[in-house]
HTML snippet that shows the backbone in 3Dmol.js (N, CA, C, O; Angstrom):
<script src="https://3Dmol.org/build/3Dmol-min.js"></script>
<div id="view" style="width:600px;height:400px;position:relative"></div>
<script>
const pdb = `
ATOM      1  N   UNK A   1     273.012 297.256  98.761  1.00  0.00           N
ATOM      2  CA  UNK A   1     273.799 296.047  98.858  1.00  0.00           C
ATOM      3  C   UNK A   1     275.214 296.341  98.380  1.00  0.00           C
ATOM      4  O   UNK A   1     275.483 297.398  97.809  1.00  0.00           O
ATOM      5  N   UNK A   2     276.190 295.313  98.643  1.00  0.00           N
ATOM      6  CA  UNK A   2     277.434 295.561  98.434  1.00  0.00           C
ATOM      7  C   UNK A   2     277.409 295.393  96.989  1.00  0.00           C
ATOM      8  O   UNK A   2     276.558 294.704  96.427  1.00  0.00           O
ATOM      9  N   UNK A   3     278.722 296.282  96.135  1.00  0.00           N
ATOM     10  CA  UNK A   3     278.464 296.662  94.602  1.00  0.00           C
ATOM     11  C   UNK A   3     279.158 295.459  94.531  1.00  0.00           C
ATOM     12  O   UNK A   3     278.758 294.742  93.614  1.00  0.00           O
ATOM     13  N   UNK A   4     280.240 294.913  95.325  1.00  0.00           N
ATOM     14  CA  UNK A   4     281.162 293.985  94.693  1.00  0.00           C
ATOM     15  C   UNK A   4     280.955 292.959  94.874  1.00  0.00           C
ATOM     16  O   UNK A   4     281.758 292.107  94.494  1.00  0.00           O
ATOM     17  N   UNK A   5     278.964 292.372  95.996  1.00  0.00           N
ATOM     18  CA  UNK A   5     279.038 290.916  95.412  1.00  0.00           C
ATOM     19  C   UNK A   5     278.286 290.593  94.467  1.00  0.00           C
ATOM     20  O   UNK A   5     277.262 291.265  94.345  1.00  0.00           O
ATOM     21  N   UNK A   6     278.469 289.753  93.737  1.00  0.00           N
ATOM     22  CA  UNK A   6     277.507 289.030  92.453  1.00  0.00           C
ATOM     23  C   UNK A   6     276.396 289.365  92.410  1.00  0.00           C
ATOM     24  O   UNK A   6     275.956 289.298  93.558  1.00  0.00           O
ATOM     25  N   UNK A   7     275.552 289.745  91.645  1.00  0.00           N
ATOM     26  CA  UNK A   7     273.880 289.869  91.715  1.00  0.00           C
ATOM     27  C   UNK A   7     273.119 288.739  92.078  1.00  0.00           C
ATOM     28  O   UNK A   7     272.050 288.727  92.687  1.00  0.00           O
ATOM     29  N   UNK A   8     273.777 287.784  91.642  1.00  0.00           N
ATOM     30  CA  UNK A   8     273.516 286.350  92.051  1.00  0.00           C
ATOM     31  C   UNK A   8     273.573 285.928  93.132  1.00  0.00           C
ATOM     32  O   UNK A   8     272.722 285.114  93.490  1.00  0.00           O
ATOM     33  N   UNK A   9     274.548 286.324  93.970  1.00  0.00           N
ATOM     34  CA  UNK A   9     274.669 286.319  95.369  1.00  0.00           C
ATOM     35  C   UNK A   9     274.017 286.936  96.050  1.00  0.00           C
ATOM     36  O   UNK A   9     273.563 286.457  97.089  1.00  0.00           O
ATOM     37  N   UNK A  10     273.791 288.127  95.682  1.00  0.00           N
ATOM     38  CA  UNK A  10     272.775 289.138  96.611  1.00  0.00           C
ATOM     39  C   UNK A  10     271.550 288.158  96.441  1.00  0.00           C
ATOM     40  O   UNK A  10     271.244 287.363  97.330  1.00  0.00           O
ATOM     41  N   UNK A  11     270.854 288.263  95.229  1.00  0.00           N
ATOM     42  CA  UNK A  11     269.278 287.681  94.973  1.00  0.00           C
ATOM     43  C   UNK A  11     269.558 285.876  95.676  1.00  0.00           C
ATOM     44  O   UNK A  11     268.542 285.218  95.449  1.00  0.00           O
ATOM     45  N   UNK A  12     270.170 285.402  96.093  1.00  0.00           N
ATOM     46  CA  UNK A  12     270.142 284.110  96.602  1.00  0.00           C
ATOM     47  C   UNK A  12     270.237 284.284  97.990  1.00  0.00           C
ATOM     48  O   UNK A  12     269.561 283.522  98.682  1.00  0.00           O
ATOM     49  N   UNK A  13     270.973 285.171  98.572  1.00  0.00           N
ATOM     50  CA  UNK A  13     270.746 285.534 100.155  1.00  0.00           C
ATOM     51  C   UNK A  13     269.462 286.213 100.559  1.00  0.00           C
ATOM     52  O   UNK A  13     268.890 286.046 101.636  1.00  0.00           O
ATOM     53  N   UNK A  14     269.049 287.048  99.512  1.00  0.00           N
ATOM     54  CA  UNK A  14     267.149 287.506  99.512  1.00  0.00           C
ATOM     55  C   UNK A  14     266.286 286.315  99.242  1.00  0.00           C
ATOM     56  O   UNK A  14     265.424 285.974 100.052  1.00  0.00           O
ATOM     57  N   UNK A  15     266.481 285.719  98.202  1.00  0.00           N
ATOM     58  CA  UNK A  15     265.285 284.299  98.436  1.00  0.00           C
ATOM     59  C   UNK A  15     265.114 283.777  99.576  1.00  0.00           C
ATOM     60  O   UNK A  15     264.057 283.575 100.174  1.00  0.00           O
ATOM     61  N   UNK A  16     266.445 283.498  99.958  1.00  0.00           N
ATOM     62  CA  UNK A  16     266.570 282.484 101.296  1.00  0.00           C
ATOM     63  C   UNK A  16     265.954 282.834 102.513  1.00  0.00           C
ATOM     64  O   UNK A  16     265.166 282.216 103.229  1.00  0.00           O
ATOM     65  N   UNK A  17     266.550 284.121 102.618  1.00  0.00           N
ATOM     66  CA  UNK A  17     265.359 285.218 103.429  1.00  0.00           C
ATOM     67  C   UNK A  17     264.248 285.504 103.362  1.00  0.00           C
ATOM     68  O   UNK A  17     263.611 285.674 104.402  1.00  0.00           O
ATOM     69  N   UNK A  18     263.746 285.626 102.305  1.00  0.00           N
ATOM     70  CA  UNK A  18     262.258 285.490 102.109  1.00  0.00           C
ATOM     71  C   UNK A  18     262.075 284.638 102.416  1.00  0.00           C
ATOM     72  O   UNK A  18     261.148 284.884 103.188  1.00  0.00           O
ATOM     73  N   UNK A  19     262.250 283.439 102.468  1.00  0.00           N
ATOM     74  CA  UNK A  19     261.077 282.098 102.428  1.00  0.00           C
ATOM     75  C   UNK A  19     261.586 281.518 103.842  1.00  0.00           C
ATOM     76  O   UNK A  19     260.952 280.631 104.413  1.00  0.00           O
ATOM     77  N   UNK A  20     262.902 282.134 104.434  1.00  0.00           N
ATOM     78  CA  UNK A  20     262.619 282.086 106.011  1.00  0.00           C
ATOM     79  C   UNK A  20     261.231 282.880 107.090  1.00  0.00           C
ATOM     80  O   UNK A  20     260.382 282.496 107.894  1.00  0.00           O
ATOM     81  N   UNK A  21     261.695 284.168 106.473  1.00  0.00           N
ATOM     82  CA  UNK A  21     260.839 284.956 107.289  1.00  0.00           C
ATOM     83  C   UNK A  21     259.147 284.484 106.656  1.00  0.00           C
ATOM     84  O   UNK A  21     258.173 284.780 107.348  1.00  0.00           O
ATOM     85  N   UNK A  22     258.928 283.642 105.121  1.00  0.00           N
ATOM     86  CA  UNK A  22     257.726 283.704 104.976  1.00  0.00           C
ATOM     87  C   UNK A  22     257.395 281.981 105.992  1.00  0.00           C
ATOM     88  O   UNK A  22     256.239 281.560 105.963  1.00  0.00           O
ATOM     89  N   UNK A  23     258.402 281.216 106.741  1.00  0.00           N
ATOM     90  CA  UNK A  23     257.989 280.661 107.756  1.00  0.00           C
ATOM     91  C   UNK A  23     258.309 279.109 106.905  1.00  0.00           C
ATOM     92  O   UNK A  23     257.797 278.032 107.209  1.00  0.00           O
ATOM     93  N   UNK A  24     259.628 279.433 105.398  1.00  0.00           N
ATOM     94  CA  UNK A  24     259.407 277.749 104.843  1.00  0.00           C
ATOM     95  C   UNK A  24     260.569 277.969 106.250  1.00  0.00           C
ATOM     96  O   UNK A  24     260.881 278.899 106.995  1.00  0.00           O
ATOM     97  N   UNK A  25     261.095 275.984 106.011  1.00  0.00           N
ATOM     98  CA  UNK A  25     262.016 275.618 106.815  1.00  0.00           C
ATOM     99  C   UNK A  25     263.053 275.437 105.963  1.00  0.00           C
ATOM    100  O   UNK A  25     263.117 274.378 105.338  1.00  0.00           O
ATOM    101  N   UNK A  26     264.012 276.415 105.800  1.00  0.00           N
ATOM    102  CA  UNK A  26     265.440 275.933 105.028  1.00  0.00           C
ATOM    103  C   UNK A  26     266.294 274.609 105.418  1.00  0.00           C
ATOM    104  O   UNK A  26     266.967 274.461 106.438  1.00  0.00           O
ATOM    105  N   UNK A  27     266.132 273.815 104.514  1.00  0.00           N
ATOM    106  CA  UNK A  27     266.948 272.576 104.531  1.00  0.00           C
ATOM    107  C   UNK A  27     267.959 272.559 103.088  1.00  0.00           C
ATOM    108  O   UNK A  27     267.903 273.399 102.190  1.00  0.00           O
ATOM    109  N   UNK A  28     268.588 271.746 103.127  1.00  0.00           N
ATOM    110  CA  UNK A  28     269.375 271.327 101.979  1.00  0.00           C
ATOM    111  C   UNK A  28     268.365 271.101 100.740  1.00  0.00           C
ATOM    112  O   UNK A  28     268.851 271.594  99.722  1.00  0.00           O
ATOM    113  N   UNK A  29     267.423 270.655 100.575  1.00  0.00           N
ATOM    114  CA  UNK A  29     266.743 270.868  99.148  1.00  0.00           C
ATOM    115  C   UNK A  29     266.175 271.805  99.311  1.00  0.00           C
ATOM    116  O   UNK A  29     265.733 272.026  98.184  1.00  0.00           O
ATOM    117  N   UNK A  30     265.865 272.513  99.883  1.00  0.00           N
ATOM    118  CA  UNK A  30     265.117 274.132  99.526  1.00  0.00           C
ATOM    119  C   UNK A  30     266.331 275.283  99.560  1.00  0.00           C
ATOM    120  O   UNK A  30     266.162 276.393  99.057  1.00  0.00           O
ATOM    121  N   UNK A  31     267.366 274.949 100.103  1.00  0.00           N
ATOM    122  CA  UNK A  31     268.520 275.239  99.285  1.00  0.00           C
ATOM    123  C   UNK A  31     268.743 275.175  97.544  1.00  0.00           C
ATOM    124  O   UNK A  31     268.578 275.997  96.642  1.00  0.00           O
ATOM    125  N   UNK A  32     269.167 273.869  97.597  1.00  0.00           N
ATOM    126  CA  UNK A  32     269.067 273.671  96.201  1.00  0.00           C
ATOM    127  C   UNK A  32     267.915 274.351  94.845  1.00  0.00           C
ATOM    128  O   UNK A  32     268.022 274.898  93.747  1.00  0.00           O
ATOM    129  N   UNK A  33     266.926 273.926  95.701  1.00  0.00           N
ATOM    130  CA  UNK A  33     265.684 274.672  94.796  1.00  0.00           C
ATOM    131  C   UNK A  33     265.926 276.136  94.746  1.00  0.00           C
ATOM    132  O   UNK A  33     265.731 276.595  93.620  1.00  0.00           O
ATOM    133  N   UNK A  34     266.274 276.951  95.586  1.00  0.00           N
ATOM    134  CA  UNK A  34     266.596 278.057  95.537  1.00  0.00           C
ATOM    135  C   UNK A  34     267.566 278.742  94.830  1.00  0.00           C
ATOM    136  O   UNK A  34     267.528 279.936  94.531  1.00  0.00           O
ATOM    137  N   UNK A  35     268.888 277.530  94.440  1.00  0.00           N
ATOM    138  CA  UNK A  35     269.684 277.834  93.341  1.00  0.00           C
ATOM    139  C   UNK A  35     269.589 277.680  92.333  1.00  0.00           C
ATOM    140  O   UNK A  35     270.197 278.217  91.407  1.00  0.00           O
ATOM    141  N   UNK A  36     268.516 276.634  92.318  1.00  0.00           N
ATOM    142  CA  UNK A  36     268.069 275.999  90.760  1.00  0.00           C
ATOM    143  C   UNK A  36     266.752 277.557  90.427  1.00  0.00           C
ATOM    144  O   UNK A  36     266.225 277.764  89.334  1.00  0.00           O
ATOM    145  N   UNK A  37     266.545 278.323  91.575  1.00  0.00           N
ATOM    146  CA  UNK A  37     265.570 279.346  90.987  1.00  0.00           C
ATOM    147  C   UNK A  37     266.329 280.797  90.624  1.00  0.00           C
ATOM    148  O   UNK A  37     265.843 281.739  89.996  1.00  0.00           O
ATOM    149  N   UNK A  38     267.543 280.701  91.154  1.00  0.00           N
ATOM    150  CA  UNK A  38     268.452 282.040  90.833  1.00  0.00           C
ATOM    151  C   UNK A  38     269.282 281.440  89.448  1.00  0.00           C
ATOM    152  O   UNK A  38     269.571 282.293  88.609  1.00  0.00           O
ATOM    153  N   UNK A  39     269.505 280.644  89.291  1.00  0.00           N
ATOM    154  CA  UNK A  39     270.178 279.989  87.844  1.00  0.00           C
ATOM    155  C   UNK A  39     269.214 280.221  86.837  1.00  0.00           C
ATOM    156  O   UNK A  39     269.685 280.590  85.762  1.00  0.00           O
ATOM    157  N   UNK A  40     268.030 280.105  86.902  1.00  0.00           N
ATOM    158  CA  UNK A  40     266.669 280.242  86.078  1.00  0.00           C
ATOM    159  C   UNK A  40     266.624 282.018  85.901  1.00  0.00           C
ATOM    160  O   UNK A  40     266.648 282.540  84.787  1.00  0.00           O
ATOM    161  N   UNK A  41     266.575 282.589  86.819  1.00  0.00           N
ATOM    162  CA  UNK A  41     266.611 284.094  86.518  1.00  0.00           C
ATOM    163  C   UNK A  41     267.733 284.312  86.052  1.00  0.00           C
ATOM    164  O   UNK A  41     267.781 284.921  84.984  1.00  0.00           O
ATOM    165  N   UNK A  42     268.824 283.941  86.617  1.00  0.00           N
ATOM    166  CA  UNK A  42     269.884 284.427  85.937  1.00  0.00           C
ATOM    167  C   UNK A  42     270.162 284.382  84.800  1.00  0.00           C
ATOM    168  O   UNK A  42     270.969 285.227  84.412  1.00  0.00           O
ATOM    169  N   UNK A  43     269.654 283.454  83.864  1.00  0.00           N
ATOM    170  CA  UNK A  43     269.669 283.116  82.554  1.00  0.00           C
ATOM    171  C   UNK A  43     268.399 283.963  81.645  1.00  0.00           C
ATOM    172  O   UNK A  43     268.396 284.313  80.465  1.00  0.00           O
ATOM    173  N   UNK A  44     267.273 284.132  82.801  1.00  0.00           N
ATOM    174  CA  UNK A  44     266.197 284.916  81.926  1.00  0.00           C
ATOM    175  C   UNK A  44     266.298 286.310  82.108  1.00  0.00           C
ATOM    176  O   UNK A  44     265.536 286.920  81.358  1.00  0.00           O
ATOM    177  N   UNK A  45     267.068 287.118  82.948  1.00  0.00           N
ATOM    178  CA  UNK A  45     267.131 288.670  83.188  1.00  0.00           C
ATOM    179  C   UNK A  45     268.229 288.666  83.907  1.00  0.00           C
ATOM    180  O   UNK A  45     268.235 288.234  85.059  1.00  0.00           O
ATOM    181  N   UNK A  46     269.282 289.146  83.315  1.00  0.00           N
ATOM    182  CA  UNK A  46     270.540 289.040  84.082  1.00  0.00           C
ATOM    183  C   UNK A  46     270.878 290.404  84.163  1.00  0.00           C
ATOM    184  O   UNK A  46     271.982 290.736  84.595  1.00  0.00           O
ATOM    185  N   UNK A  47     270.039 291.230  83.790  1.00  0.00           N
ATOM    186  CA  UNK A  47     270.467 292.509  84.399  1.00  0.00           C
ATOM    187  C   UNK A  47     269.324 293.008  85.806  1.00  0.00           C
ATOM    188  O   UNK A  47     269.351 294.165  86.223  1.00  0.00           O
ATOM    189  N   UNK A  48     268.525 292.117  86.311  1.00  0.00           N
ATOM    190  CA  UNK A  48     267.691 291.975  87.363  1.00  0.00           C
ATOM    191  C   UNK A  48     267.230 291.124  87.406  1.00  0.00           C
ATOM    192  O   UNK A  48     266.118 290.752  87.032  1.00  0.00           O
ATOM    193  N   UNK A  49     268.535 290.375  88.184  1.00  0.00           N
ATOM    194  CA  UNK A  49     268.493 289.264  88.596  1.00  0.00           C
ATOM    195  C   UNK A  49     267.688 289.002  90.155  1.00  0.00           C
ATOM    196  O   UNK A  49     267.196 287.941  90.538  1.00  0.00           O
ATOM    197  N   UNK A  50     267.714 289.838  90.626  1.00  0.00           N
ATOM    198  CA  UNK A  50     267.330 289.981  91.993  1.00  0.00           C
ATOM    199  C   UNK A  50     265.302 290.244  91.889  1.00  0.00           C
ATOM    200  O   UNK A  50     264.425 289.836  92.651  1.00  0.00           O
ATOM    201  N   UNK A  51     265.228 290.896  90.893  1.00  0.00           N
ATOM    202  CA  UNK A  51     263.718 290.967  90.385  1.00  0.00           C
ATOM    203  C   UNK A  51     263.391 289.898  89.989  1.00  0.00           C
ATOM    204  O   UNK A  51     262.237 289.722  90.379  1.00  0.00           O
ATOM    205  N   UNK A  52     263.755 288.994  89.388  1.00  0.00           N
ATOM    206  CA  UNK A  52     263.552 287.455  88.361  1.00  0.00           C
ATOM    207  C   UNK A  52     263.428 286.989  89.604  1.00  0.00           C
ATOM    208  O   UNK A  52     262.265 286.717  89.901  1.00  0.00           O
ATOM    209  N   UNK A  53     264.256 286.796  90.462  1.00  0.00           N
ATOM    210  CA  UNK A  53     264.443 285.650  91.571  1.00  0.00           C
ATOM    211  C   UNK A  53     263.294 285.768  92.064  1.00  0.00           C
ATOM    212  O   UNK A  53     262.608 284.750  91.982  1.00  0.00           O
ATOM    213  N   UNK A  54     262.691 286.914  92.697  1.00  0.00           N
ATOM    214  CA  UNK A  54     261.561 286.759  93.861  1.00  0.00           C
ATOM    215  C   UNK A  54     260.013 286.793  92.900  1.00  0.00           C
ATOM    216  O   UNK A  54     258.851 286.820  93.306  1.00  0.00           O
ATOM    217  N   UNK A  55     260.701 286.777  91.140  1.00  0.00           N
ATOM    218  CA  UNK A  55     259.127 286.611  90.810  1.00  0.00           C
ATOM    219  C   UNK A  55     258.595 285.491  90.369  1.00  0.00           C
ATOM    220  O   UNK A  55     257.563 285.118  89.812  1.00  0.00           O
ATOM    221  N   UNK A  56     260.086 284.836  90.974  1.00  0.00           N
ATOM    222  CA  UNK A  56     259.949 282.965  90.405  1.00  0.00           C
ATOM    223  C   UNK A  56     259.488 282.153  91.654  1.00  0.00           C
ATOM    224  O   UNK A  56     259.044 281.034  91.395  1.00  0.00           O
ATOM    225  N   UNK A  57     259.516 282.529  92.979  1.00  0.00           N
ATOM    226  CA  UNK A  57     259.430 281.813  94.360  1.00  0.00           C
ATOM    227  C   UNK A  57     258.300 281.417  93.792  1.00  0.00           C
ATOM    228  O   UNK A  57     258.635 280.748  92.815  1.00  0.00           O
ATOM    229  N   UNK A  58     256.684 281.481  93.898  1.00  0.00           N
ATOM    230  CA  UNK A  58     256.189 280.711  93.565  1.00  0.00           C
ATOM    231  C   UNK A  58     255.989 279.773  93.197  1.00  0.00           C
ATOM    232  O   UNK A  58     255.303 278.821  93.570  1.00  0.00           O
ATOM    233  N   UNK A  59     256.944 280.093  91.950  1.00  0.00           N
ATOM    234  CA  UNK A  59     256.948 278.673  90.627  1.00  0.00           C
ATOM    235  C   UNK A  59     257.662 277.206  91.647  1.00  0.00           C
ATOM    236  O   UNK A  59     257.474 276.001  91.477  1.00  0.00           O
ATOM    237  N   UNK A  60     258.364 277.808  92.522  1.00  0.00           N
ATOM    238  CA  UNK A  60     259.638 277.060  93.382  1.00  0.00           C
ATOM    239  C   UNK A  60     258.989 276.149  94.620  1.00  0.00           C
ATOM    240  O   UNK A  60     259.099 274.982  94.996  1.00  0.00           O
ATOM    241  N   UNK A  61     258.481 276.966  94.910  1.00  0.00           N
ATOM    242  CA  UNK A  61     258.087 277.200  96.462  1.00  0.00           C
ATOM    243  C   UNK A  61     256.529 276.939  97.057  1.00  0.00           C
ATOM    244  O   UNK A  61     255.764 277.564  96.322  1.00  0.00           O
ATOM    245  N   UNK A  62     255.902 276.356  97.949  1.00  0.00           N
ATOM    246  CA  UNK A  62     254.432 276.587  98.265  1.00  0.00           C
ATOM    247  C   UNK A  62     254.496 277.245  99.826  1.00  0.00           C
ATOM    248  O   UNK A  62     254.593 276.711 100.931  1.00  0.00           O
ATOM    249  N   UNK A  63     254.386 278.777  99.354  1.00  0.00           N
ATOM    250  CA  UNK A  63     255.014 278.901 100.972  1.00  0.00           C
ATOM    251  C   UNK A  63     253.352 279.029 101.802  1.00  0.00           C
ATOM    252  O   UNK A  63     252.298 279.068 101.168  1.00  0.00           O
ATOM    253  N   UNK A  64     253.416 279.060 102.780  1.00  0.00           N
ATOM    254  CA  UNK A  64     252.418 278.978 104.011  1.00  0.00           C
ATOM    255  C   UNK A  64     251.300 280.108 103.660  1.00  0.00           C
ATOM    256  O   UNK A  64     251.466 281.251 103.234  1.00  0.00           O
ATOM    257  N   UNK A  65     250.551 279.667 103.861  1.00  0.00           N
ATOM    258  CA  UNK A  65     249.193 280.874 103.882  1.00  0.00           C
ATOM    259  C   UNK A  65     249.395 281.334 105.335  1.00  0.00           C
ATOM    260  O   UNK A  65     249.860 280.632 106.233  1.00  0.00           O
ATOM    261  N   UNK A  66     248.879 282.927 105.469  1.00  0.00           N
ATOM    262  CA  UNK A  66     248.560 283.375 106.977  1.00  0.00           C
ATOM    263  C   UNK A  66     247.608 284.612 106.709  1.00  0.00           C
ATOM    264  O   UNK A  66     247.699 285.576 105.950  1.00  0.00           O
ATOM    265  N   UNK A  67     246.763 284.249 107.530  1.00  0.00           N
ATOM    266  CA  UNK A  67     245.513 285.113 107.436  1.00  0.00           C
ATOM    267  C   UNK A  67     245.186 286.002 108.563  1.00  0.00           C
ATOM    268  O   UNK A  67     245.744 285.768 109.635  1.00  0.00           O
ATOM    269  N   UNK A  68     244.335 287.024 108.476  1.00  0.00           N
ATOM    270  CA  UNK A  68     244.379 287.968 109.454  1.00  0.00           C
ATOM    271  C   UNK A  68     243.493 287.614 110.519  1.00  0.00           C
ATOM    272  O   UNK A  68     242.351 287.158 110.458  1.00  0.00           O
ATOM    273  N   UNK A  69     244.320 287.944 111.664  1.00  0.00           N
ATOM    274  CA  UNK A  69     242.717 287.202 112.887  1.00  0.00           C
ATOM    275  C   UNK A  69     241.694 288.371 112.968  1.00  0.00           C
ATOM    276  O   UNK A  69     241.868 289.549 112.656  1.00  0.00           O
ATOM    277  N   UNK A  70     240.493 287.709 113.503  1.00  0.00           N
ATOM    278  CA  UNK A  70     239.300 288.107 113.059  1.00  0.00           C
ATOM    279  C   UNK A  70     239.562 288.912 114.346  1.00  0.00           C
ATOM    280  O   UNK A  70     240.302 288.649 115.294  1.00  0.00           O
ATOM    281  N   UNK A  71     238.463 290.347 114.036  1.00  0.00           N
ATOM    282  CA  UNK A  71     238.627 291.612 114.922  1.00  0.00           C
ATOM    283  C   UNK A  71     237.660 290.478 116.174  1.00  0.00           C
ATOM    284  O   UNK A  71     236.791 289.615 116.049  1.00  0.00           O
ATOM    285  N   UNK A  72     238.529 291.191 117.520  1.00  0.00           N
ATOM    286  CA  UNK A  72     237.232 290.524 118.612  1.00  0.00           C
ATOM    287  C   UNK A  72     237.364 291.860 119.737  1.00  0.00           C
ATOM    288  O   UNK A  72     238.285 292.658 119.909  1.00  0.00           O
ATOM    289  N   UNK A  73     236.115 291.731 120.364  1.00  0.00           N
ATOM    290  CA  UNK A  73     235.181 291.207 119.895  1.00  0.00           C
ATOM    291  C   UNK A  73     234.290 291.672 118.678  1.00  0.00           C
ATOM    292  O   UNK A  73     234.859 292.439 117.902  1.00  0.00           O
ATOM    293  N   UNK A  74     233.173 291.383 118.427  1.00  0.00           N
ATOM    294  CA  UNK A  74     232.778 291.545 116.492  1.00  0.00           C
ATOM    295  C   UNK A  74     232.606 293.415 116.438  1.00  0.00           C
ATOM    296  O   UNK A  74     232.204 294.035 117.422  1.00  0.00           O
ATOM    297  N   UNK A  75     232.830 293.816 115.667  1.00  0.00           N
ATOM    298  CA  UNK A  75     232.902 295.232 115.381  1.00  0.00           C
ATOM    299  C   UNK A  75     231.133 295.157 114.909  1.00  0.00           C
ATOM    300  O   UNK A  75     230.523 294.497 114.067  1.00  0.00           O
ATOM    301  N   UNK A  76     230.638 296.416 116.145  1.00  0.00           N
ATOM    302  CA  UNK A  76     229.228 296.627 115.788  1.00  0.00           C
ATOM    303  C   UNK A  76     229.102 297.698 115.877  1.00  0.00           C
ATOM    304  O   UNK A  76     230.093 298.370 116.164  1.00  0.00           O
ATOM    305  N   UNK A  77     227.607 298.444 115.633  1.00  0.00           N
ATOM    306  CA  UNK A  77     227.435 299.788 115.734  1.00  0.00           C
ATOM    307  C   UNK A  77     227.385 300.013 117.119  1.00  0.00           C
ATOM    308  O   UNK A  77     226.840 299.127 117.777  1.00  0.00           O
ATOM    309  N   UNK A  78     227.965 301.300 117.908  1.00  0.00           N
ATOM    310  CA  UNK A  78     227.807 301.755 119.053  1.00  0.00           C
ATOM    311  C   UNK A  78     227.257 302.659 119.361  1.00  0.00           C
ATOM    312  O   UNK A  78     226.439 302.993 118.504  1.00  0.00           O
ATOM    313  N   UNK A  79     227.285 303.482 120.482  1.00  0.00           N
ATOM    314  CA  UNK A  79     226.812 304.908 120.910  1.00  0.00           C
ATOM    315  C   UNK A  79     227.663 304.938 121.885  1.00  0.00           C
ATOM    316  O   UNK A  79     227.908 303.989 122.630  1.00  0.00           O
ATOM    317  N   UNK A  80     228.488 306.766 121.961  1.00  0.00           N
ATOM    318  CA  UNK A  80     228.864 307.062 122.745  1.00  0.00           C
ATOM    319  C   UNK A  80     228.366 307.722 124.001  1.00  0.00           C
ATOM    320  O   UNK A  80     229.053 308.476 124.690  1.00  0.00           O
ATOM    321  N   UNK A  81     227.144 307.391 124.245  1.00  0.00           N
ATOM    322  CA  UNK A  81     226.310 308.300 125.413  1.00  0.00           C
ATOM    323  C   UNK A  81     225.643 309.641 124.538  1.00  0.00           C
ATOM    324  O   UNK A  81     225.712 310.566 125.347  1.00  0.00           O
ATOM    325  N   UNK A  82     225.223 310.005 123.662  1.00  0.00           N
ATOM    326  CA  UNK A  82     225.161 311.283 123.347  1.00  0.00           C
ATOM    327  C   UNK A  82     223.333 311.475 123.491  1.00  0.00           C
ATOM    328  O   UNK A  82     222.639 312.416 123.106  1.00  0.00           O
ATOM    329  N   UNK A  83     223.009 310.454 124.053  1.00  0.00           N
ATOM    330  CA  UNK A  83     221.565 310.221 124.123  1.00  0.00           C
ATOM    331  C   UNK A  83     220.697 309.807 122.582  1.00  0.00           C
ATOM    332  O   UNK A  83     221.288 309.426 121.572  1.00  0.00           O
ATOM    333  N   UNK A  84     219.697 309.924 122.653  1.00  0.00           N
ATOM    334  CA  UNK A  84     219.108 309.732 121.005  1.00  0.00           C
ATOM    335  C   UNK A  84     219.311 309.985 119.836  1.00  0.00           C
ATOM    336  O   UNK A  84     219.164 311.201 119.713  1.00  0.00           O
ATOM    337  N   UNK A  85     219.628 309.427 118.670  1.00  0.00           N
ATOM    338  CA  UNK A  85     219.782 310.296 117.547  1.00  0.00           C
ATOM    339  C   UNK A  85     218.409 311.112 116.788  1.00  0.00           C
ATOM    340  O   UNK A  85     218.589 311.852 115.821  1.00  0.00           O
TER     341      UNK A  85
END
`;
const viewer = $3Dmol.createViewer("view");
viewer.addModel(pdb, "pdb");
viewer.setStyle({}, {cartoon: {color: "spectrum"}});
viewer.zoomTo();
viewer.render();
</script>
């Protein structure tokens, strides 16, 4: 990341990103919440600030569950032709 912007700035353009790509919908209060969660790190680890931030989303945030789709069709035992075992 760039040395010369804020740590604060960096870790607030990474939250925001995270919780886009984790599928929240950025609006103006999840904005806010997001500054009110880099102000919170920033005050509790200000020399990793960017670590504080993404270990607070939780506390912030209820982001989306996504689960893995189920193998199809069902994974069973096979045989490749080799005749009998």
């Amino acid at each position: 990341m760039n040395t010369s912007t804020p740590p604060s700035e960096q870790a607030l353009r990474r939250v925001l990103r995270y919780l886009e790509l984790s599928g929240v919908t950025i609006t103006v209060d999840a904005e806010k919440q997001a500054l009110a969660l880099v102000t919170q790190a920033l005050d509790a680890d200000p020399g990793d600030t960017l670590a504080a931030s993404m270990g607070l989303i939780p506390l912030y945030f209820e982001l989306p569950r996504h689960s893995a789709p189920l193998p199809s069709p069902p994974l069973c035992r096979g045989s490749l032709g080799y005749g009998d075992y």
